[in-house]
Each structure stands twice: as structure tokens, then as C-alpha cells.
N, C-alpha and C positions, 0 to 999 in steps of 0.2 A: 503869681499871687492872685486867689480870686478877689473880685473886690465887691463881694456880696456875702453876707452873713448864710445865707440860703442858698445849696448851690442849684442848679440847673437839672431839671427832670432828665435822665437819663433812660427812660423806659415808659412807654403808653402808663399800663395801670401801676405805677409806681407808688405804694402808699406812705405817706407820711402825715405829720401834725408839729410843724415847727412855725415860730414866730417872734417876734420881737417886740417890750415891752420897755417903756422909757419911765425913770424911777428911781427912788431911794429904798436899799432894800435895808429895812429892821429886821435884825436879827430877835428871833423870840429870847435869848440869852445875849447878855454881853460876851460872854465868853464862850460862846456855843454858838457859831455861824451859819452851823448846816440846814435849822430850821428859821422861817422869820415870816415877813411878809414885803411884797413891793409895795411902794406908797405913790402913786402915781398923781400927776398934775392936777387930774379932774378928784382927787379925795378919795379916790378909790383903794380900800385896799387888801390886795390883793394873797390870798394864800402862796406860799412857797417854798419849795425846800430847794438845797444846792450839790450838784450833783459834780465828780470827777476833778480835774484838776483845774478847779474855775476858786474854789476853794481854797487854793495857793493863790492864785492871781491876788485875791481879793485881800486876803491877809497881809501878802510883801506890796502891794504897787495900790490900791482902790480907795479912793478917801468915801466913806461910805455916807460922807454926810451930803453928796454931791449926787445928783441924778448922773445917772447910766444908761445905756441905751444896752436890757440885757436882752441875748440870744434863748428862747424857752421852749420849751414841750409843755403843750396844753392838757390837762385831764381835764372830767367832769368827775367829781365828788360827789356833791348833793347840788339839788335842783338850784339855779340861780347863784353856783357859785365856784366858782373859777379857782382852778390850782393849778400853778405853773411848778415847773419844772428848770432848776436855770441851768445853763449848761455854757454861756459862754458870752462876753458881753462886745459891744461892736464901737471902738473908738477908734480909728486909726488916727485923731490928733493927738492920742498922745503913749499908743501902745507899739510897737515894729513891728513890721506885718510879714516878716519871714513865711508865717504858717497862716491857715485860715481862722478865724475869730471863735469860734466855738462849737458848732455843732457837725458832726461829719453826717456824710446824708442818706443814714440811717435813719436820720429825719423820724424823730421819736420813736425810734427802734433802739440806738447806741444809747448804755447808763455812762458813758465816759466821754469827754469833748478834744478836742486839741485847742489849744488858747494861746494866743497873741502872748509873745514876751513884753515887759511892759520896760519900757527906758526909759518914764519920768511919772513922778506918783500923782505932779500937778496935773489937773483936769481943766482943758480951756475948750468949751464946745463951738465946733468952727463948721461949715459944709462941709468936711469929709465925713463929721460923722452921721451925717444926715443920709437916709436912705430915700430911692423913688417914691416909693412905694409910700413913704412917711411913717409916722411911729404907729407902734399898738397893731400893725399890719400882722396876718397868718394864711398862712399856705396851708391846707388841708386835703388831702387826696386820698378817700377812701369808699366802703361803698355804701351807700343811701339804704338805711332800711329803717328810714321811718321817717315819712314827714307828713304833715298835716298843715295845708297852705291857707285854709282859714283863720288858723291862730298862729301861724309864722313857726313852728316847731319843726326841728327833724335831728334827726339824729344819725352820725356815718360811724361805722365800723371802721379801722384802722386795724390792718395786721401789722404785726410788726413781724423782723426779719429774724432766721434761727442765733442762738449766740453758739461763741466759738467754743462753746463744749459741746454743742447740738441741740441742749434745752430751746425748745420752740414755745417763746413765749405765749401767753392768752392772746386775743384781740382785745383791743380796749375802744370803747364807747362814747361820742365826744356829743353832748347835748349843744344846738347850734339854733340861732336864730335865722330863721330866712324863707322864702318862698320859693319852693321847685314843686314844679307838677308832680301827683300820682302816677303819674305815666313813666315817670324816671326811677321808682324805685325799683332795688335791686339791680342799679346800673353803678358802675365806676364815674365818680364825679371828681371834678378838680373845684376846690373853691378859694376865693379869695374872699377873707374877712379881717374885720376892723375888730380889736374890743371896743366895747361900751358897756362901760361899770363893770360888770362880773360876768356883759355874757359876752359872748362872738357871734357876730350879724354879718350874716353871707353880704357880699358887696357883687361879685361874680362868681358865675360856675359859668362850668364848660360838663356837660355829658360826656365822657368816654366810649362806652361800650357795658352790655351789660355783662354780669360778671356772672361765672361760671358755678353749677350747684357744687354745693359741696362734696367732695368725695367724686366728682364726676374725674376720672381720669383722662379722658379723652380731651375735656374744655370745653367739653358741649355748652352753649347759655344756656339760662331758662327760657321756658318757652314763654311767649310773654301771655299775660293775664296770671301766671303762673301761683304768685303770689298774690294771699290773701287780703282783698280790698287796693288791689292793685290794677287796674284796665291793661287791653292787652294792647300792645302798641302797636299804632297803624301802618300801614303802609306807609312805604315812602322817605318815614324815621329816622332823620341821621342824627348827627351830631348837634350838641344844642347848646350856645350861647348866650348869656343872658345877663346883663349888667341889672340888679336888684335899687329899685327906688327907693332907696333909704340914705 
């Protein structure tokens, strides 16, 4: 049984966009669950729709008047405003944990989750369902093309992975608060962010490697400067870790 909503990178540039968001989710219908909003501690609230068989959970076992601690996929919509994605909610006081909690780590690639069977409707929030990491946490691993460190902006590319008929989805675009040098873009970044109200503010990144042109069959990188308004990185360059003062 894993005992983490997020499972464990299993490959260098492995791209995802999954995270966790604690809340009461209103449904925009009473009778209609699939679209709503989360209603989060700080008043925030947040866009949402409900994806795969998180939608049964919710209906047979979930008292929805009670905060959740839901498993999400982040978009960016429009500027300054946050839409999650739910795929799967993280309780083990009071759901059986046969299976993992919701999201498989396709990690905002999979539209379908596997979810906890739930063996009592009553909700009593205890430490287990508490994560390290804390609430409102997201994991993001994708690559940097665009950031601008004077005004805190960037923005990472996310591929997502082929589906099982072979349709290879778009990439999708995730607007991000935080400060990484010009010198990283067009590199594979791993980041760790918090929400705050509608946005996600980097807390940590790690550099990976930069990542390969497009169409280049071989994996060649870019060469660096390569890219427009981008310096070309120095010698010496490795890996770059960076806990963010915010």
C-alpha cells in the first residue's frame, strides 16, 4: 500500500502536475456533482470539475459538507485563476486502503483515478490524514519556458503521456509564481509549490537537465543561449537547487 497520495518519480524528466488541496467542494448543481467549486480555509474559491470514479466515492461514502483533503490536477484558464482537476481524495481515517487514494502517476496525464473503497461515511480528521508535506502542497515537473525573475512569473510546459488508443494529447501550460534564473530556461525543472489564493508559488526547484529540441531524434539539447532572451549557460553548470524565500 503506498502511503502517499503522489507516488515517487520513477524517471529523471518525468513530467507531471499533481497536488493536493484541503476543502469543501460545492457542487455548481445540487444534482449535478461533476462541475462546482472547492471552498478552501483561507476563502478561497477555487474552480473545479470531477473526474473518473472519484464521482462514486463521493456520492456513496463523502459528507460533502465536511472538508477533504482532495488529490488534483492543476490547469491555468485565465490569468490569476486556478482550476483544479479532482481525481481522488486522501483520508485513510476513514476510507480502506487496499488501493492508492486517487491519482495513478500519470500524474495529470490519466482522466480516470483508482480510489480508496470507503468503510464509514463518518469523517473524523486524525494524523493520518495529514501529509508532510502539509496541505495545498504540488508537485510540478515540466519544462521552463518562460520566466521573468523581476516580477516572480514563469510558466512550465507539461506533456502529458499517449492514451491507450494512441491519441497523444497537447501539452498544457501552467502559469506559476516564483523566481528561477534566465539561465534555466528551456531546462527540465522539478518544483515544489504551495497555493496561495488562486496562484501556486514555487517554494523549491531542482534543475534537471535541459531538455531536447523538438523533433530532434537523436536528444540532442539545445545549445544553450539557444533560445530567445535566454543567456547561454556557463561553464561548470550543474544541477541547481534552490529553496525560494517566500
Amino acid at each position: 500500500m503506498r502511503q502517499h497520495p503522489i507516488s515517487p518519480v520513477t524517471e529523471p524528466m518525468q513530467y507531471r502536475a499533481i497536488g493536493v488541496v484541503r476543502g469543501c467542494y460545492v457542487p455548481a448543481e445540487p444534482d449535478q456533482l461533476t462541475r462546482g467549486l472547492i471552498r478552501t480555509a483561507d476563502g478561497t474559491e477555487v474552480e473545479a470539475v470531477v473526474l473518473g470514479r472519484l464521482l462514486t466515492l463521493m456520492r456513496r461514502h463523502l459528507d460533502l459538507e465536511t472538508p477533504h483533503l482532495w488529490v488534483v490536477y492543476p490547469r491555468s484558464r485565465d490569468e490569476n485563476q486556478l482550476h483544479l482537476q479532482m481525481v481522488g481524495v486522501w483520508e485513510p481515517s476513514t476510507l480502506a486502503a487496499p488501493t492508492d487514494s486517487g491519482a495513478t502517476d500519470q500524474d495529470a496525464t490519466d482522466q480516470d483515478a483508482t480510489d480508496q473503497d470507503a468503510t464509514s461515511p463518518d469523517i473524523t480528521a486524525t494524523d493520518a490524514d495529514q501529509l508532510p508535506e502539509g496541505d495545498d502542497y504540488f508537485s510540478i515537473r515540466g519544462e521552463l519556458i518562460f520566466t521573468r525573475p523581476e516580477t516572480g512569473d514563469l510558466v512550465i510546459k507539461v506533456r502529458q503521456q499517449p492514451r491507450p488508443d494512441g491519441n497523444r494529447p497537447v501539452p498544457f501550460k501552467l502559469q506559476l509564481r516564483g523566481d528561477i534564473p534566465l539561465e534555466h530556461l528551456r531546462h527540465f525543472v522539478s518544483l515544489d509549490l504551495r497555493r496561495q489564493g488562486q496562484q501556486l508559488a514555487v517554494e523549491r526547484f531542482e534543475v534537471i537537465g535541459p531538455v531536447a529540441e523538438r523533433g530532434n531524434r537523436g536528444g540532442k539539447a539545445r545549445k544553450p543561449g539557444a533560445d530567445k532572451g535566454g543567456p547561454a549557460k556557463p561553464k561548470g553548470h550543474g544541477r541547481a537547487v534552490t529553496r525560494q524565500g517566500r
